[in-house]
C-alpha positions in Angstrom: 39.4 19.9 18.3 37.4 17.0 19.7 34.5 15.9 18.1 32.1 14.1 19.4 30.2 10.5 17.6 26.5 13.0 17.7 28.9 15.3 15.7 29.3 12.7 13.2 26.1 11.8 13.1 24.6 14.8 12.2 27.0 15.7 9.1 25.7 12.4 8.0 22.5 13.9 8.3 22.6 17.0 6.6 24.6 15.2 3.9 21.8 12.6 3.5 19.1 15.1 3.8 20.3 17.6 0.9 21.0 14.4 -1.4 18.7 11.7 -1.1 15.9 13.2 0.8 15.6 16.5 -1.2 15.1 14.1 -4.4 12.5 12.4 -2.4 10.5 15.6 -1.0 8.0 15.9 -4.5 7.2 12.6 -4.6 6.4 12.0 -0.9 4.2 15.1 -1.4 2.4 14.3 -4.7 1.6 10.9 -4.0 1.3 11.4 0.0 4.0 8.2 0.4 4.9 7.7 3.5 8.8 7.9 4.3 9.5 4.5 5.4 12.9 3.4 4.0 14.3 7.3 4.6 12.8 6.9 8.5 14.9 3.6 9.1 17.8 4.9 7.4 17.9 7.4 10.3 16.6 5.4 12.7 19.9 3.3 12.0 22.2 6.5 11.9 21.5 6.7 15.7 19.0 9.7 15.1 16.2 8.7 17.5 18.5 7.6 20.1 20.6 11.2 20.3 18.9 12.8 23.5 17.6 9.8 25.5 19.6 8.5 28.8 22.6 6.2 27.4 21.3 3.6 30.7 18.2 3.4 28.4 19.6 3.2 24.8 20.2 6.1 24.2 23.4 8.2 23.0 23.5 11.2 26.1 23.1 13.6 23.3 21.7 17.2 23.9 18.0 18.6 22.8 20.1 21.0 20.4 21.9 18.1 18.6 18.1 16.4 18.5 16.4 19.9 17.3 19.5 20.6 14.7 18.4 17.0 13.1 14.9 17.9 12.5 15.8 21.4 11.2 18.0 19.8 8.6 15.7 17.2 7.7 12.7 20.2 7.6 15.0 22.1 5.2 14.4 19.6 2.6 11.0 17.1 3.4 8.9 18.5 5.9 6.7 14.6 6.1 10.0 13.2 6.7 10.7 15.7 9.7 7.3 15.7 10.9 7.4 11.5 11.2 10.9 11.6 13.3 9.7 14.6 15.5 6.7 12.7 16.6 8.3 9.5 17.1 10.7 11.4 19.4 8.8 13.6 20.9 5.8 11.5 21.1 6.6 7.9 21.0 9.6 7.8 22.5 9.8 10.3 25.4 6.4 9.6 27.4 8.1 5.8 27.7 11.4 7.6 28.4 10.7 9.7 30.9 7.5 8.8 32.6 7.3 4.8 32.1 7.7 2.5 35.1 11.4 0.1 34.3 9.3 -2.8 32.8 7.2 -0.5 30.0 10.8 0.9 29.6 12.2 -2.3 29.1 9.0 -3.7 27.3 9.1 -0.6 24.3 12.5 2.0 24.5 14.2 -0.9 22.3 12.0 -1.1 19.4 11.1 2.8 19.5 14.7 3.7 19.5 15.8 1.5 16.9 13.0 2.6 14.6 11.3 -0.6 14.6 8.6 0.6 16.4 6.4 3.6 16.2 4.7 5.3 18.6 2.4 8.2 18.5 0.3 10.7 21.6 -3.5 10.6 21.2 -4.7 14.0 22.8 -6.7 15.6 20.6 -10.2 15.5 20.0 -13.2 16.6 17.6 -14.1 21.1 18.5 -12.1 20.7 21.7 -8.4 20.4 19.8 -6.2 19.5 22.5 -7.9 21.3 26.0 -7.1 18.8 28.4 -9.9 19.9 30.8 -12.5 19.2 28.1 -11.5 16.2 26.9 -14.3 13.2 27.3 -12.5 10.1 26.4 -12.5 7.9 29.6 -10.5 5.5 31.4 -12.7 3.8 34.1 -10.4 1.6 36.3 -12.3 -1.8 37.0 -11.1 -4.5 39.3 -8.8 -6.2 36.9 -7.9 -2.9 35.3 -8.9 -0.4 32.8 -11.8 0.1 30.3 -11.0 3.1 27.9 -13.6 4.9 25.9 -13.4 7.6 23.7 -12.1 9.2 19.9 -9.6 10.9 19.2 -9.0 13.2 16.0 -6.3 13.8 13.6 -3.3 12.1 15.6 0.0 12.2 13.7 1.3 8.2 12.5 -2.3 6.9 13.3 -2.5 3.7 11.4 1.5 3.4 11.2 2.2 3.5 15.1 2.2 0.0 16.9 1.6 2.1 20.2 -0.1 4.7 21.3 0.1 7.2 24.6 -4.0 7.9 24.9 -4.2 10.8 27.4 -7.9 10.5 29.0 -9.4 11.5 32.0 -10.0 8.6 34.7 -12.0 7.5 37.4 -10.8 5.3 40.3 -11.9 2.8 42.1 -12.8 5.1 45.1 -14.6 7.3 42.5 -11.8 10.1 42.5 -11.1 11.9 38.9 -8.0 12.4 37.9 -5.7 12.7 34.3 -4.0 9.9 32.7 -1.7 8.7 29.7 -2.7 5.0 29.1 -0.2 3.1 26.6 -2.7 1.3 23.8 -1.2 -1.0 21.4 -2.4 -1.0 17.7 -3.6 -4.9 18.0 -5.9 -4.2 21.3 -8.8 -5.5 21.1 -12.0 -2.2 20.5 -9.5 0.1 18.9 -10.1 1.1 15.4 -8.7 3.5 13.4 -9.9 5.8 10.8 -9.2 6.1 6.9 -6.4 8.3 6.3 -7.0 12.1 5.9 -6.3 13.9 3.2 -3.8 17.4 4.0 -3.6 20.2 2.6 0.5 20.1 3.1 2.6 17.5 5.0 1.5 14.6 3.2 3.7 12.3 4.0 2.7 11.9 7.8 -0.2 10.1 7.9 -2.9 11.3 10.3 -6.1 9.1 11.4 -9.5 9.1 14.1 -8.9 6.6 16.9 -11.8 5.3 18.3 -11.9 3.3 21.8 -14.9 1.3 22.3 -14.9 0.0 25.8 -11.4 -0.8 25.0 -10.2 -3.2 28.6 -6.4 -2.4 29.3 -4.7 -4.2 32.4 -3.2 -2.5 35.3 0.2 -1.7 34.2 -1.2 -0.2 30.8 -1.5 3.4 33.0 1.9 5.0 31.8 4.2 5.1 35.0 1.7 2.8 36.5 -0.7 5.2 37.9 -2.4 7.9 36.7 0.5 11.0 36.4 -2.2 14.1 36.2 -2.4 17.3 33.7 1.6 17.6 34.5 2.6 14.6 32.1 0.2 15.6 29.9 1.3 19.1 29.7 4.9 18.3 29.6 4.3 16.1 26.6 2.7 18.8 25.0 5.3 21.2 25.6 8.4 19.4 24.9 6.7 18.9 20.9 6.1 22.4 20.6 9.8 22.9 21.0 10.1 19.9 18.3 7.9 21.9 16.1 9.6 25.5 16.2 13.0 23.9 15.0 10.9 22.2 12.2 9.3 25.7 11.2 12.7 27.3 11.3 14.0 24.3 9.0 11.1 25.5 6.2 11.7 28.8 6.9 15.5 28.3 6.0 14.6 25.4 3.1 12.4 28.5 1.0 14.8 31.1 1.6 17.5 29.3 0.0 15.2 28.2 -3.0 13.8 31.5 -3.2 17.5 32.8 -3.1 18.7 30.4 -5.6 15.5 31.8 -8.5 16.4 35.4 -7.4 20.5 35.2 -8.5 19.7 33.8 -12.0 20.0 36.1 -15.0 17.0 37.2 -16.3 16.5 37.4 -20.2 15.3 40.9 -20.2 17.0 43.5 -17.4 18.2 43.2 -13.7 18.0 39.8 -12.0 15.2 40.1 -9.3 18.0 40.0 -6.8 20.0 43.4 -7.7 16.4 45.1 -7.2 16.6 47.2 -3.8 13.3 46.6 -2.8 13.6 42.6 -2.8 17.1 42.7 -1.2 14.8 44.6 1.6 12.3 41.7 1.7 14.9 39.2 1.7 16.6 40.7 4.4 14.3 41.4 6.7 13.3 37.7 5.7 16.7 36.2 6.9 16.9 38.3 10.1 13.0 37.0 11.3 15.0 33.9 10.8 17.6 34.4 12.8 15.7 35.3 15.8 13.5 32.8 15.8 16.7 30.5 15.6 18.0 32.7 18.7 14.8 32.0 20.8 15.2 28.4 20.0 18.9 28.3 21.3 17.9 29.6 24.6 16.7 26.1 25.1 19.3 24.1 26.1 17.7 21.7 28.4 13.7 21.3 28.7 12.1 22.1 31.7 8.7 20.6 32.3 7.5 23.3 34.8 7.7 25.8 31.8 5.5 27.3 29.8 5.9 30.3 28.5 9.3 29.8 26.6 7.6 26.9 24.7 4.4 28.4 23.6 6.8 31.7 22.8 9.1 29.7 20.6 6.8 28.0 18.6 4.6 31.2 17.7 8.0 32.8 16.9 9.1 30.0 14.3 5.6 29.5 12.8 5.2 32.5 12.0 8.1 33.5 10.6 8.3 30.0 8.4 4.8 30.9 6.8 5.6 34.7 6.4 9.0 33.7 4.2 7.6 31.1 2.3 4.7 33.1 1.0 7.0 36.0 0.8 9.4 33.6 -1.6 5.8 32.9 -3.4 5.7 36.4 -4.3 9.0 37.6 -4.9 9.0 34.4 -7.7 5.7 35.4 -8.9 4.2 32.5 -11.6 7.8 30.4 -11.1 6.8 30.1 -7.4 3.1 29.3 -7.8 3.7 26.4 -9.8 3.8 22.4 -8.3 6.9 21.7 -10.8 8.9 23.6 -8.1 9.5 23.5 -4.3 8.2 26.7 -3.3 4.4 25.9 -3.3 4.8 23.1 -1.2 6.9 25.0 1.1 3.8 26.9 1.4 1.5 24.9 2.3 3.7 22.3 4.7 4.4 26.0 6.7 0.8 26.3 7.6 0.8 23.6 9.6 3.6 24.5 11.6 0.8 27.2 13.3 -1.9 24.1 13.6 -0.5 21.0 15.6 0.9 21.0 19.1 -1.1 23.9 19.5 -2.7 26.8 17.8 -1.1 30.0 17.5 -3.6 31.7 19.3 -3.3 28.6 22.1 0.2 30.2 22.5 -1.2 33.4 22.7 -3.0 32.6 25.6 -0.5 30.4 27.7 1.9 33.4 27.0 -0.1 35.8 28.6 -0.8 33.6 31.9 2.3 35.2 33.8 1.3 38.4 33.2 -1.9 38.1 34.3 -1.2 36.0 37.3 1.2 39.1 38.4 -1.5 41.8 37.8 -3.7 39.5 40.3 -1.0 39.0 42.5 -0.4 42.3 42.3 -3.8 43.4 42.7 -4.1 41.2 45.8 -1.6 43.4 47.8 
């Protein structure tokens, strides 16, 4: 059988992850330390170059060898995950596929290798992420652009050394449009707010941006002119897809735990696992699992143009990574509840799985837009 270097790369992986990075997990979480050394270790097994374009530094790798990385890694350290899914889905692939050759050949190297971090600035104080309602600005100017705005609780804020600002825009000839403007972290009139403190995930450190007539040059619009909601939207889409293979990871990472408690003998009767009713609760567990897995494998290549498999997968994989880790919370009772175990934390990193790149009710509603489009359509005839 012929395997292939990506092959190799992602045993190293899961070997890595259930040894050095399991060890880390607590203490990332406790003291909310950001992953560094475990993020270039990675970085130098290859792991951010997997699915880019070989002609651009990358390894022609698939999104399924890129998704099977972050479930392993989400298995074991959710912050860890969380910090290589936004660097590849948010750093990295704006540049990758939208950048014109010289912001290519200006960032790809130093994103790839790790050196550089880069992070998507989208969402914004009781709007979330509604691209129509956003109000930061970009103003083009006769030397080139003047960007205004704040942005809220963006992943690697204060970490990343360049940033993919999505803002509405005004040309010359006063026409409105949607753009991605790449910002770096030494520009001039951009600030960046003290860390916030997380309920779970605490490793990935999240931060306000604030643009105060920030003046960008020409070539600072990503693919050198303003790309519209489609870039924006297939930015957005592409994570979610990031995010439903990290849910599934947790999902998988608490079962196992929870499995683990459940086999040991108890001191006084049955072990909790030879009790029908919790063999019922794990099952049922494991096969919500392995649907959500199911949905994910369906995408084997991302199309920008869709929407409803996205939005479907990451509700899916969500929810089921929160309903088995607080079902593992209450199948190990006290043993669960306590911050001396895994199983807690596995609780609260879950939650967030249903938050960023998009609320589940956000998926709820982009779901339901073919349907609704047919019973117009259909109403039309």
């Amino acid at each position: 059988m012929v395997t292939r270097p990506i092959d190799g790369i992602i045993h190293n992986v899961q070997e890595y992850s259930e040894t050095v990075v399991r060890d880390q997990a607590k203490e990332i979480d406790k003291n909310e330390v950001f992953p560094e050394e475990t993020v270039y270790y990675l970085a130098d097994l290859g792991v951010l170059r997997i699915p880019f374009y070989r002609c651009n530094g990358g390894l022609d790798g698939t999104l399924q060898d890129t998704l099977e990385v972050i479930r392993l890694v989400s298995k074991e350290c959710a912050s860890t995950s969380s910090v290589l899914l936004t660097q590849i889905s948010f750093g990295i692939t704006p540049i990758h596929d939208y950048g014109t050759q010289e912001q290519k050949n200006l960032y790809l190297p130093a994103l790839l290798s790790g050196e550089l971090l880069g992070a998507f600035a989208m969402n914004e104080i009781d709007i979330g992420s509604n691209l129509e309602k956003i109000e930061t600005t970009a103003i083009e100017k006769e030397d080139g652009w003047e960007l205004t705005g704040a942005k809220h609780f963006i992943s690697l804020a204060g970490k990343a050394g360049i940033y993919s600002v999505a803002a509405r825009t005004r040309l010359l000839n006063g026409e409105e449009d949607y753009g991605i403007f790449l910002v770096p972290c030494d520009t001039p009139g951009l600030t960046i707010g003290p860390q916030e403190e997380k309920m779970g995930i605490r490793g990935l450190p999240v931060a306000q941006l604030n643009f105060e007539r920030v003046h960008l040059s020409k070539d600072a619009v990503l693919g050198g002119k303003p790309g519209g909601k489609e870039q924006v939207y297939a930015i957005k889409n592409y994570n979610k897809v990031f995010v439903a293979a990290q849910a599934i990871g947790l999902a998988q990472g608490v079962f196992e735990r929870t499995l683990a408690y459940m086999q040991q003998d108890r001191r006084f009767g049955q072990r909790l696992i030879d009790l029908p009713n919790n063999q019922y609760k794990m099952a049922t567990a494991y096969s919500e699992i392995y649907a959500a897995e199911a949905i994910l494998e369906k995408i084997e290549v991302f199309n920008p143009d869709e929407i409803c498999l996205p939005a479907l997968v990451k509700l899916k994989a969500s929810n089921v990574a929160v309903e088995t880790a607080e079902m593992a919370m209450l199948l190990t009772g006290g043993y669960g509840y306590m911050r001396d175990n895994a199983i807690e934390r596995y609780v609260r990193d879950s939650k967030l799985t249903q938050i960023y790149g998009g609320s589940s009710h956000t998926q709820m509603t982009l779901m339901s837009k073919p349907w609704l489009k047919r019973i117009h359509d259909n109403k039309g005839e």
